[in-house]
Biopython code that builds the backbone (N, CA, C, O; Angstrom):
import numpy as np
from Bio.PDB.StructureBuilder import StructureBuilder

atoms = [
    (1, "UNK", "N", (95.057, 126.037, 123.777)),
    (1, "UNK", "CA", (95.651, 124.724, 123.638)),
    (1, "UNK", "C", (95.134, 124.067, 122.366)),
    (1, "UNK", "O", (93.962, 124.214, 122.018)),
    (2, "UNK", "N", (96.035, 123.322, 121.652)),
    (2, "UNK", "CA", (95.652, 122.961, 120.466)),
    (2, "UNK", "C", (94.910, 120.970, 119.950)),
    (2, "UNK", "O", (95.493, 119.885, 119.951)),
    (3, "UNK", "N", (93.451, 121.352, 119.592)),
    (3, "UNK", "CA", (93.209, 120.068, 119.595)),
    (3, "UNK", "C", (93.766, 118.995, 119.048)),
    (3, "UNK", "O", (94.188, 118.865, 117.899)),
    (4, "UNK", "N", (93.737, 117.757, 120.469)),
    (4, "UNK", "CA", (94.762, 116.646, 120.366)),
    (4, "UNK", "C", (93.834, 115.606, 118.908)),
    (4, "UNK", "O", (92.748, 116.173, 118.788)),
    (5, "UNK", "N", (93.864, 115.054, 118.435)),
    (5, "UNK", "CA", (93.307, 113.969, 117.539)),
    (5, "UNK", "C", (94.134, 112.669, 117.706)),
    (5, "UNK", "O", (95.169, 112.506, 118.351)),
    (6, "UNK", "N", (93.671, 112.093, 117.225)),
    (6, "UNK", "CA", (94.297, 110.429, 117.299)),
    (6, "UNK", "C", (94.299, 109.759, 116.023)),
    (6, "UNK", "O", (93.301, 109.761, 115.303)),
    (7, "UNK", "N", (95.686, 109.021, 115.623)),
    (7, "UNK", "CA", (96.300, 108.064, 114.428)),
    (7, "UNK", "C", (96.576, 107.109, 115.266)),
    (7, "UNK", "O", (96.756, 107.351, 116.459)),
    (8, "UNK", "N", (96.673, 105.459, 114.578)),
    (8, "UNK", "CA", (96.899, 104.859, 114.650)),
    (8, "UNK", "C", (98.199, 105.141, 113.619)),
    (8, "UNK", "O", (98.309, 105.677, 112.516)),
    (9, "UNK", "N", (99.195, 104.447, 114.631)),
    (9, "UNK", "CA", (100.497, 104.523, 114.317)),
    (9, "UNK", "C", (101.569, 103.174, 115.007)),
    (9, "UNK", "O", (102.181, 102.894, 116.038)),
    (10, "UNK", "N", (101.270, 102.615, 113.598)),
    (10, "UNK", "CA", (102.418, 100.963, 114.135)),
    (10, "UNK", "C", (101.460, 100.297, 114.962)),
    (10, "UNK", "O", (101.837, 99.446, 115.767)),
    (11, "UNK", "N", (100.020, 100.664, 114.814)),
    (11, "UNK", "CA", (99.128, 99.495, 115.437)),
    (11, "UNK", "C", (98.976, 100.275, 116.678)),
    (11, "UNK", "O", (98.276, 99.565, 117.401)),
    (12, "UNK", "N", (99.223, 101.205, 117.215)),
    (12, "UNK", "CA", (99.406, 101.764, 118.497)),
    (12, "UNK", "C", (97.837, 103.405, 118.101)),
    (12, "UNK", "O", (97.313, 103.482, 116.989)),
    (13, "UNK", "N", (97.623, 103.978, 118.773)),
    (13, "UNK", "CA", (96.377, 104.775, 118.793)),
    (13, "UNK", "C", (97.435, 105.965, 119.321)),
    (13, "UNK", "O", (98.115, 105.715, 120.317)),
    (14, "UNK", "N", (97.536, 106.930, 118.821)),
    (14, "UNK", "CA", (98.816, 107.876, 119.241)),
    (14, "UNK", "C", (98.005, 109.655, 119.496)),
    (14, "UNK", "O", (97.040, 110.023, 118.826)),
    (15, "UNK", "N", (98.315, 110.056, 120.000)),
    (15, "UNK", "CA", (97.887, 111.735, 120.172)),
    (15, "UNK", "C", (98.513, 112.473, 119.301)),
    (15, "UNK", "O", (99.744, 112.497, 119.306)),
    (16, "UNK", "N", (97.807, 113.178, 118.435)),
    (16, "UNK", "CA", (98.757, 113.894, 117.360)),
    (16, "UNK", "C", (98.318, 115.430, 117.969)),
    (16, "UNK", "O", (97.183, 115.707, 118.357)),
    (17, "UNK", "N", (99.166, 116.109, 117.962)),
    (17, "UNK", "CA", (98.285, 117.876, 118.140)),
    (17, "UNK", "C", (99.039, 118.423, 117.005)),
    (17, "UNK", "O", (100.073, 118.017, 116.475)),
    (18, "UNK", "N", (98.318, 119.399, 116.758)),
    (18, "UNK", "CA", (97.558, 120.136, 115.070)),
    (18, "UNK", "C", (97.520, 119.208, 113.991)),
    (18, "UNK", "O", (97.791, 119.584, 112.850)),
    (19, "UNK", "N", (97.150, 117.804, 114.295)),
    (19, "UNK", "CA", (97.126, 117.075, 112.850)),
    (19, "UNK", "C", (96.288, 117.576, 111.895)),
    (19, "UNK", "O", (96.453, 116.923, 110.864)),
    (20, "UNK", "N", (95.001, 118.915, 111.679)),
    (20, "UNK", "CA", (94.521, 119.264, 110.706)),
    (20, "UNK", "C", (95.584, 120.362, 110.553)),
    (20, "UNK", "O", (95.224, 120.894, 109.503)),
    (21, "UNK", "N", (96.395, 120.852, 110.863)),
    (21, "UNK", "CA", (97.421, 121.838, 110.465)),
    (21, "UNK", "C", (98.233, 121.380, 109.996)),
    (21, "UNK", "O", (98.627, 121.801, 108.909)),
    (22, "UNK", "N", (98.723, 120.506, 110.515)),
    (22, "UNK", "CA", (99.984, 119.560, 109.725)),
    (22, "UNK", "C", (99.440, 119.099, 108.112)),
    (22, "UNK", "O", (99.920, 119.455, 107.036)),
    (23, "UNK", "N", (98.503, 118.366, 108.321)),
    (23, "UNK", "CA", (97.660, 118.247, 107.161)),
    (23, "UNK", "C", (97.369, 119.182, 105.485)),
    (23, "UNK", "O", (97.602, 119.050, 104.284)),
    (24, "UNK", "N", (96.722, 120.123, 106.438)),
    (24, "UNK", "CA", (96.523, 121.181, 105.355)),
    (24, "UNK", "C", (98.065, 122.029, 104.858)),
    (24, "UNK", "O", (98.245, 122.468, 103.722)),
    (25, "UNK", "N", (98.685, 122.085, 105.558)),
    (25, "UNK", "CA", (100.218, 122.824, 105.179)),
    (25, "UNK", "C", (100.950, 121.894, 104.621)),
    (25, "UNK", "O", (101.972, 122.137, 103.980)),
    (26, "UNK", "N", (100.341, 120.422, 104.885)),
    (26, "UNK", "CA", (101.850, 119.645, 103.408)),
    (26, "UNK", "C", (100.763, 119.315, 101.975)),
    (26, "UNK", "O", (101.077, 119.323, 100.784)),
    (27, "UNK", "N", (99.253, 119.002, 102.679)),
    (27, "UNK", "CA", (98.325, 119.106, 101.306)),
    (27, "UNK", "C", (98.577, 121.109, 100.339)),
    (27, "UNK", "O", (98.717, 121.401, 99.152)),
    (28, "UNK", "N", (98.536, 121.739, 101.256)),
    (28, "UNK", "CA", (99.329, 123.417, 100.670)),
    (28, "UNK", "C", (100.082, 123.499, 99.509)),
    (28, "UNK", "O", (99.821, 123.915, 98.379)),
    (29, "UNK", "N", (101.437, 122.838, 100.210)),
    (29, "UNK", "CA", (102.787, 122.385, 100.128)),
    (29, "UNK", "C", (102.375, 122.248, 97.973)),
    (29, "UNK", "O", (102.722, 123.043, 97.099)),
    (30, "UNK", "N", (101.597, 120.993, 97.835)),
    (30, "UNK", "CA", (101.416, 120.381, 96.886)),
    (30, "UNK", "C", (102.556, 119.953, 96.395)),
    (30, "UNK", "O", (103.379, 120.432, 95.616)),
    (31, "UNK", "N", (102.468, 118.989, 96.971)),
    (31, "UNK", "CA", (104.002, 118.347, 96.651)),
    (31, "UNK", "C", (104.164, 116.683, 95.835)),
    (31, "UNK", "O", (104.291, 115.595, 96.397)),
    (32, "UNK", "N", (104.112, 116.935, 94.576)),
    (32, "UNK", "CA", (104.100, 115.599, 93.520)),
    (32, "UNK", "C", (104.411, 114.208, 94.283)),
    (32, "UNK", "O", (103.696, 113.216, 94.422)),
    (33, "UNK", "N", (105.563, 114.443, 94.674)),
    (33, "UNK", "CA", (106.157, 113.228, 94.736)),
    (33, "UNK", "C", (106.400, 112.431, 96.267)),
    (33, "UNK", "O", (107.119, 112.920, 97.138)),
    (34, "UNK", "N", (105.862, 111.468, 96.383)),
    (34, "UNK", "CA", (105.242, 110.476, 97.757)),
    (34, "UNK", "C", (106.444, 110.965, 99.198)),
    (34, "UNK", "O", (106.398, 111.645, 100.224)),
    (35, "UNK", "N", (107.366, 110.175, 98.502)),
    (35, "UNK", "CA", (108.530, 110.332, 99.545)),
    (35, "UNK", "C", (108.552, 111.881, 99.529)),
    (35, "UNK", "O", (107.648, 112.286, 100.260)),
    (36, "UNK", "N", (109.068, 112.634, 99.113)),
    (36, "UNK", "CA", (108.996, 113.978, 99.778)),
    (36, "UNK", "C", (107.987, 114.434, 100.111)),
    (36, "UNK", "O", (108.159, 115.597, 100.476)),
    (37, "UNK", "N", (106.528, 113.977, 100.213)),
    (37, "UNK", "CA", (105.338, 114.433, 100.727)),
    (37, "UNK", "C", (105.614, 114.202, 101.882)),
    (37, "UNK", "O", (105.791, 115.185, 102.602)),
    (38, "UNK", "N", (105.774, 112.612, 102.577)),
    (38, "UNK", "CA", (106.139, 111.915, 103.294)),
    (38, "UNK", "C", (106.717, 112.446, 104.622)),
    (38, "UNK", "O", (106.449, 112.544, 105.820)),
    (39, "UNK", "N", (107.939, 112.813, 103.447)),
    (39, "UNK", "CA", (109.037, 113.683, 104.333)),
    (39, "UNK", "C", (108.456, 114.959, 105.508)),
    (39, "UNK", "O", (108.379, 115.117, 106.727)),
    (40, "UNK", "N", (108.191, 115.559, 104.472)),
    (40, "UNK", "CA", (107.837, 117.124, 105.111)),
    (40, "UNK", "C", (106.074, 116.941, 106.032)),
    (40, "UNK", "O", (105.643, 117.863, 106.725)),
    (41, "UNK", "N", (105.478, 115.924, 105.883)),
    (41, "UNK", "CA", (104.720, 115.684, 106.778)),
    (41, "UNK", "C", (105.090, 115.342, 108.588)),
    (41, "UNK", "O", (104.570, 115.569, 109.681)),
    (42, "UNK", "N", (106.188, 114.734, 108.092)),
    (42, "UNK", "CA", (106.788, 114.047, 109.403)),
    (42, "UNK", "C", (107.510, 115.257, 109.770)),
    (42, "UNK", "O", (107.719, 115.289, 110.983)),
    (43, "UNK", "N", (108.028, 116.406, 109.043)),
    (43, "UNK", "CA", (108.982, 117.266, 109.346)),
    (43, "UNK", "C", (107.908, 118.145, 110.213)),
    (43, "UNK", "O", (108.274, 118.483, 111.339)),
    (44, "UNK", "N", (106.145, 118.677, 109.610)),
    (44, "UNK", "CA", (105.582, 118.856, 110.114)),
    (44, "UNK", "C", (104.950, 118.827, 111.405)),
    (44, "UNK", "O", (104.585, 119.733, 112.154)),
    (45, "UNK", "N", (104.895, 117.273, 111.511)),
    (45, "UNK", "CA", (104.490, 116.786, 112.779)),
    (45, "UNK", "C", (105.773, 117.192, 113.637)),
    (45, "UNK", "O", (105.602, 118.396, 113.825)),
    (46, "UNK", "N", (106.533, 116.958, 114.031)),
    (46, "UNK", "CA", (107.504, 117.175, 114.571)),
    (46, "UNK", "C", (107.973, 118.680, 115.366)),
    (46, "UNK", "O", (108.842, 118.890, 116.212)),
    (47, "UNK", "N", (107.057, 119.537, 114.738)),
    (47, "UNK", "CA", (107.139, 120.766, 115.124)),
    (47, "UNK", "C", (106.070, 121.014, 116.372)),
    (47, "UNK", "O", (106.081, 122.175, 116.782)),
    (48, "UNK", "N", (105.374, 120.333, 116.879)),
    (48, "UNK", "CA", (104.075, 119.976, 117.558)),
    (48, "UNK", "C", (104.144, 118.833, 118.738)),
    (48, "UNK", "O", (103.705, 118.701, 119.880)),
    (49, "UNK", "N", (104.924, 118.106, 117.838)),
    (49, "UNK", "CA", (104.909, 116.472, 118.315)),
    (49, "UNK", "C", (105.922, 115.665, 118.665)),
    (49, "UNK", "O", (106.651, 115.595, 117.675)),
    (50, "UNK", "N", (106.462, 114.869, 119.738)),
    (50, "UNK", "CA", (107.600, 113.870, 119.686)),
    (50, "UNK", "C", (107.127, 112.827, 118.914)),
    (50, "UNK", "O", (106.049, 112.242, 119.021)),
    (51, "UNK", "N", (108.149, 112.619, 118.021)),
    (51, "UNK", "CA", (108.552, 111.532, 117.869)),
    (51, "UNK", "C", (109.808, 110.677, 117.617)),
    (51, "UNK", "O", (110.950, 111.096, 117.433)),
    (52, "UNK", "N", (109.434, 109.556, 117.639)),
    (52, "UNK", "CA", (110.928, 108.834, 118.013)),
    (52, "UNK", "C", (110.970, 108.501, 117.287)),
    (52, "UNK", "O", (110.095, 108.020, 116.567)),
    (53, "UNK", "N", (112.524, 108.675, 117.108)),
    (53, "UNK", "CA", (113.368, 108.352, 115.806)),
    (53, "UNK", "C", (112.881, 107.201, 115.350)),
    (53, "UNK", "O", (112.346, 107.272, 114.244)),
    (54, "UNK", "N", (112.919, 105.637, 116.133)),
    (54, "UNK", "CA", (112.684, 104.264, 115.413)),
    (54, "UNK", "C", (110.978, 104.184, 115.210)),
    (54, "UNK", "O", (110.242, 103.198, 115.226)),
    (55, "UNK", "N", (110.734, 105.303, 115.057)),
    (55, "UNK", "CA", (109.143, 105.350, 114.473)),
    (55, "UNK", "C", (108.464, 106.559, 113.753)),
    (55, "UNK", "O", (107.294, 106.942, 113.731)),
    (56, "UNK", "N", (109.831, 107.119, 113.057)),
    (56, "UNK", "CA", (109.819, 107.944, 112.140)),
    (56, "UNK", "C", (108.759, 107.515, 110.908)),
    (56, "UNK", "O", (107.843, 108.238, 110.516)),
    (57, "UNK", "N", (109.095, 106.130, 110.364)),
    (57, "UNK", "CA", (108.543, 105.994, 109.012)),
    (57, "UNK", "C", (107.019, 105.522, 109.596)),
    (57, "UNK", "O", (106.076, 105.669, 108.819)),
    (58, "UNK", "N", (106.760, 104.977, 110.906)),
    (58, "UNK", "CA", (105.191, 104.608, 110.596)),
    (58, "UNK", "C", (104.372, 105.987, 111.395)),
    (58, "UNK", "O", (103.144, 105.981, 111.472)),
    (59, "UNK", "N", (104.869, 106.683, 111.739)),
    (59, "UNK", "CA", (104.224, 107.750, 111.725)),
    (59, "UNK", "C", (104.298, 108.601, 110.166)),
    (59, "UNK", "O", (103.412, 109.455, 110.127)),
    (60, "UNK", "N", (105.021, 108.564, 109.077)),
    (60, "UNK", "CA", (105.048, 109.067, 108.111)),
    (60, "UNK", "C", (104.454, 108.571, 107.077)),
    (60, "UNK", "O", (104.119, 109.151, 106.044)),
    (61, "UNK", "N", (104.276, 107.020, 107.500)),
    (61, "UNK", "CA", (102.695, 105.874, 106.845)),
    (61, "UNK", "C", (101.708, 106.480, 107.097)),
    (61, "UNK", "O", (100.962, 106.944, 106.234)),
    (62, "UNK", "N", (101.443, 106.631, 109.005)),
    (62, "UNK", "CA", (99.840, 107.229, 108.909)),
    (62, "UNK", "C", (99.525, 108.381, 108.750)),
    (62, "UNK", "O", (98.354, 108.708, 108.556)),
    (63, "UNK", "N", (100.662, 109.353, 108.811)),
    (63, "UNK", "CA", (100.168, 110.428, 107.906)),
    (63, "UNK", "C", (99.822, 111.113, 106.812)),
    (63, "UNK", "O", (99.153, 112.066, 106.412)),
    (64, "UNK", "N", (100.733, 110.020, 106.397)),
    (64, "UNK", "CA", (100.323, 110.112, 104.998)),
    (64, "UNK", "C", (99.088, 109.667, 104.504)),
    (64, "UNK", "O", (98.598, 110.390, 103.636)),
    (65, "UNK", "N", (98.334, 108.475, 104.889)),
    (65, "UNK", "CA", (97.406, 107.316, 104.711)),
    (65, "UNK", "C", (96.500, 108.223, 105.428)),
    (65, "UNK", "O", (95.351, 107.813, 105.264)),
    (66, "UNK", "N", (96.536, 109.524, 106.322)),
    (66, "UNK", "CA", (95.258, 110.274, 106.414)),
    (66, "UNK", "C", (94.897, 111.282, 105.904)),
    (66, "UNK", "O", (93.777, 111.789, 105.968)),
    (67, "UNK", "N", (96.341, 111.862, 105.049)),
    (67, "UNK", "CA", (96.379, 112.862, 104.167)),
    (67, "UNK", "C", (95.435, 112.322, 102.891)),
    (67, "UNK", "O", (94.438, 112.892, 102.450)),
    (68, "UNK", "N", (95.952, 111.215, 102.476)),
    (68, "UNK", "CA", (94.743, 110.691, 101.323)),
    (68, "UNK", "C", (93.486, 110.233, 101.566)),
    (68, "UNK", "O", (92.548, 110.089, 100.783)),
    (69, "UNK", "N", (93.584, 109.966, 103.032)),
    (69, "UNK", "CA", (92.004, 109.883, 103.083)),
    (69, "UNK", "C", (91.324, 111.094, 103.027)),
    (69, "UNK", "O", (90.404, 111.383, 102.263)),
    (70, "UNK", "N", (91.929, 111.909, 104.041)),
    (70, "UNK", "CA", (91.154, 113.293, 103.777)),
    (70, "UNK", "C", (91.132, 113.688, 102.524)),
    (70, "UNK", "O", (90.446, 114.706, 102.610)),
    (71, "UNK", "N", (91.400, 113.579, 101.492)),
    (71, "UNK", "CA", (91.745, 114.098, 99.949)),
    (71, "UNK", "C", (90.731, 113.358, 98.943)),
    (71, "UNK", "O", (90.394, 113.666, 97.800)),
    (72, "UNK", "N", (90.337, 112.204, 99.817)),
    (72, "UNK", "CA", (89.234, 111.193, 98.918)),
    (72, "UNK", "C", (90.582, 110.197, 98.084)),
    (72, "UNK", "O", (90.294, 109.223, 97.388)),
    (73, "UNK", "N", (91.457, 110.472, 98.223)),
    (73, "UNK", "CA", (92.691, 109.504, 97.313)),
    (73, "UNK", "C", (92.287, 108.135, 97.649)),
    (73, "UNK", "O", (92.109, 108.185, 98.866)),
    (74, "UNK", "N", (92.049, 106.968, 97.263)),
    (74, "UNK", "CA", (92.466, 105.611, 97.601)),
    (74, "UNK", "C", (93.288, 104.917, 97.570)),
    (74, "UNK", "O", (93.548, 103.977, 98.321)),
    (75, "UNK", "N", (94.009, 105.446, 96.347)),
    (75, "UNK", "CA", (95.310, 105.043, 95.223)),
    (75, "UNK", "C", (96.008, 105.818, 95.020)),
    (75, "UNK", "O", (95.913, 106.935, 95.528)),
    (76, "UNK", "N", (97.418, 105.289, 93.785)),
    (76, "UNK", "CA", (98.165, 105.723, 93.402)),
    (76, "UNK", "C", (98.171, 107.566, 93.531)),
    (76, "UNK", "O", (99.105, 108.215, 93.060)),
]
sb = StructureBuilder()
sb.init_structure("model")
sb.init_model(0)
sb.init_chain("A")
sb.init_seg("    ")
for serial, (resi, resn, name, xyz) in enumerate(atoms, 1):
    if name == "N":
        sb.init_residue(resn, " ", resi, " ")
    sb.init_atom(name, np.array(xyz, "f"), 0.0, 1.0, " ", f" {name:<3s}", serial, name[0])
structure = sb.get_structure()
C-alpha cells in the first residue's frame, strides 16, 4: 500500500497517495513552463488520487507550491 501524505489544499488538509512519486516524475518531466508543469502534476495526481473537478486548480496550487518547496525554489 502506498504512503498516504498530506497537502493542504483550498485551506482543507487532504490525503495525497504517491505524492513523492507524483513529485519526482513531473520534477523528471523538467518541464520550463508553470502552467504546463501545473498541468501534468494534476494529470499525475490523478492517476492515484480523486479529484474533483471544481478543485482541479487548488490542488494544482499545492502541488505545485510543494514541488518548489521541495526544490528549495521560493520564486519565480
Amino acid at each position: 500500500m502506498a504512503q498516504v501524505q498530506y497537502l493542504v489544499v483550498g485551506g482543507h488538509r487532504i490525503a495525497i497517495s504517491h505524492l513523492d512519486e507524483i513529485l519526482q516524475d513531473a520534477a523528471g518531466a523538467e518541464i520550463k513552463d508553470e502552467r504546463a508543469c501545473r498541468l501534468e502534476l494534476l494529470r499525475l495526481a490523478k492517476i492515484h488520487n480523486y479529484v474533483p473537478v471544481d478543485a482541479e486548480g487548488a490542488y494544482a496550487d499545492a502541488l505545485f507550491s510543494e514541488l518548489r518547496a521541495r526544490n528549495g525554489k521560493t520564486h519565480g
